[in-house]
C-alpha positions as CSV (number, residue, x, y, z in Angstrom):
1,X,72.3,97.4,48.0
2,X,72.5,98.3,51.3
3,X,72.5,102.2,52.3
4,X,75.1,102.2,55.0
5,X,77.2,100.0,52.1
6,X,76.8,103.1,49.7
7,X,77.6,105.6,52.0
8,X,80.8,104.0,53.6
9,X,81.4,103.3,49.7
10,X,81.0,106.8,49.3
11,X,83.6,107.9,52.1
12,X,80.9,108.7,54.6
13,X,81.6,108.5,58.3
14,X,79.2,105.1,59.1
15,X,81.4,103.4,61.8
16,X,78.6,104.0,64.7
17,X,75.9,102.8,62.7
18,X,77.3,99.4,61.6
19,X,78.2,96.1,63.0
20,X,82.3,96.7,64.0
21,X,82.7,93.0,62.5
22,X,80.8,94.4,59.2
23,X,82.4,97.6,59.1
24,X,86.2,95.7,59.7
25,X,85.4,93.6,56.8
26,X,84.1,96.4,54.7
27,X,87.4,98.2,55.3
28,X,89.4,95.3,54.4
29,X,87.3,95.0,51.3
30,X,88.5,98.6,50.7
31,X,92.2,97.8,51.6
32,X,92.7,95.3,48.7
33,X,90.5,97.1,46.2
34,X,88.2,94.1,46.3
35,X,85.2,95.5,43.4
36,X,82.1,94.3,44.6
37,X,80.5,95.3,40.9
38,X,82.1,92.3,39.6
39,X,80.4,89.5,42.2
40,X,78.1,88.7,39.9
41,X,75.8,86.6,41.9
42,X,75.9,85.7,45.8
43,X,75.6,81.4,45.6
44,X,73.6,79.9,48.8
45,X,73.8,76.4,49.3
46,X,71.3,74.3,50.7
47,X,71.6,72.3,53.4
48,X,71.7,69.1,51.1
49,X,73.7,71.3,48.5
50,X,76.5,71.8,51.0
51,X,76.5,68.1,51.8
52,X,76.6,66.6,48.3
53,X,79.7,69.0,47.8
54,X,81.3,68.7,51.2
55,X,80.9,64.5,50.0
56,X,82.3,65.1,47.0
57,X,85.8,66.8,48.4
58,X,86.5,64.5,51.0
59,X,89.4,63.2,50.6
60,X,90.9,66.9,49.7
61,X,89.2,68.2,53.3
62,X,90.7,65.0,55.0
63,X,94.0,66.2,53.7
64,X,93.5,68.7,55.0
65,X,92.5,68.5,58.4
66,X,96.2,68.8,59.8
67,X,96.8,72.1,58.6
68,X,93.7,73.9,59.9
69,X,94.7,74.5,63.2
70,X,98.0,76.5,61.4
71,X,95.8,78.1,59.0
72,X,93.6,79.5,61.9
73,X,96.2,80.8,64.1
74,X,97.6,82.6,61.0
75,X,94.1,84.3,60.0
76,X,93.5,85.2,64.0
77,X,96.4,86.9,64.2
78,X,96.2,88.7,60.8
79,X,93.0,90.4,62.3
């Protein structure tokens, strides 16, 4: 686990020594009590992985192509 993870986990001041896009997400993690002990396993796709599953939904992501643009704005303004 990472050590700057533990100590901001820990309360520790880390904000200079991390990423500010890391350090936002770790405090949004905090925010809604997200408990990283319970991911159990972090799932990396391959490149032909990703394709065989993006294939598989496409008629869901053609769907859904008109709402993205809403979806977006909403998340960039959320911060």
């Amino acid at each position: 686990m990472n050590v700057y993870w533990q100590r901001f986990f820990k309360g520790e001041e880390i904000e200079e020594q991390v990423n500010p896009i890391i350090y936002d997400s770790w405090q949004r993690s905090m925010k809604y009590n997200v408990n990283h002990s319970k991911i159990s396993q972090n799932l990396i796709l391959t490149t032909s992985q990703l394709r065989e599953l993006s294939d598989s939904n496409e008629d869901l992501i053609k769907a859904s192509e008109s709402v993205w643009p809403l979806i977006f704005q909403r998340l960039g303004s959320s911060n």
